[in-house]
N, C-alpha and C positions, 0 to 999 in steps of 0.2 A: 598230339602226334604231328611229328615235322611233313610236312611235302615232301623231301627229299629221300628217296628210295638209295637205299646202300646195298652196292656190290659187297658179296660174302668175302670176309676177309681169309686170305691163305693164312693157314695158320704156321709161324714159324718156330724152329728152336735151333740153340745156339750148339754148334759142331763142339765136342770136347777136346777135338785134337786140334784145330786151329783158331779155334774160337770165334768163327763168323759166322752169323746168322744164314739160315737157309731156311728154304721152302720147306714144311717136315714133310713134303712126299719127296724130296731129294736127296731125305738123309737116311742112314740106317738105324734104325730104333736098336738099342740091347739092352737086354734085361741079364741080369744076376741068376743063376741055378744050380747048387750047391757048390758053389764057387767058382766056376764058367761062367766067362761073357757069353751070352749065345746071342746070335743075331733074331730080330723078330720083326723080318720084313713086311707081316701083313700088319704088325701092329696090334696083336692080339695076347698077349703074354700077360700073365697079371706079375704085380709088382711096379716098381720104379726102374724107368728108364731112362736111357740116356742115349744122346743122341751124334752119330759120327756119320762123317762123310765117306762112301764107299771109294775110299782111296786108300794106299798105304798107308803116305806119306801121312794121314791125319790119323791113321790108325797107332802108326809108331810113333808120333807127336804125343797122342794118349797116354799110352803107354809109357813113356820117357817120363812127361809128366804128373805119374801117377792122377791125371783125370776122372779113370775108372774109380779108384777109392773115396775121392769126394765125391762123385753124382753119384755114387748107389751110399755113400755116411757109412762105409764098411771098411776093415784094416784092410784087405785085401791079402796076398796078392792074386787076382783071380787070374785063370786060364783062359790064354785068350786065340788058344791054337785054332778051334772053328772057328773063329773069328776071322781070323786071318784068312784060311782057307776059303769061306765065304767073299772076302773081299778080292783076297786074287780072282775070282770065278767073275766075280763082277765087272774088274777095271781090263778093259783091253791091253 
């Protein structure tokens, strides 16, 4: 055992709509649910998530780039109207 005591690392994941790494308490978890993005702000959802930034603009970057289909390995196209709705409620 080293001497050297280690600060808990932040754990991070990469935004699907702009693709830069963030804090994962900064980003919005969404999980897949019979074909709805749904958001899963406390991070309790089962399944494979993925992870975006509570902004439009990364939301529609997603979206344009079909994102959603590769992080959940489904053809898609899912519904991503809550989603939306959630994030306007978020961004000033």
């Amino acid at each position: 055992m080293s001497g050297r005591t280690h600060a808990r690392a932040c754990p991070e994941r990469t935004c699907v709509g702009c693709r830069e790494r963030a804090a994962k308490s900064d980003l919005l978890r969404i999980v897949v649910i019979e074909g709805e993005c749904v958001p899963d702000p406390r991070g309790t959802l089962p399944g494979r998530g993925a992870y975006v930034h509570p902004a439009l603009v990364c939301l529609d970057l997603a979206v344009r780039r079909r994102a959603f289909q590769r992080a959940f390995k489904a053809p898609g196209p899912f519904d991503t109207e809550a989603l939306r709705h959630r994030v306007e409620q978020v961004t000033p």
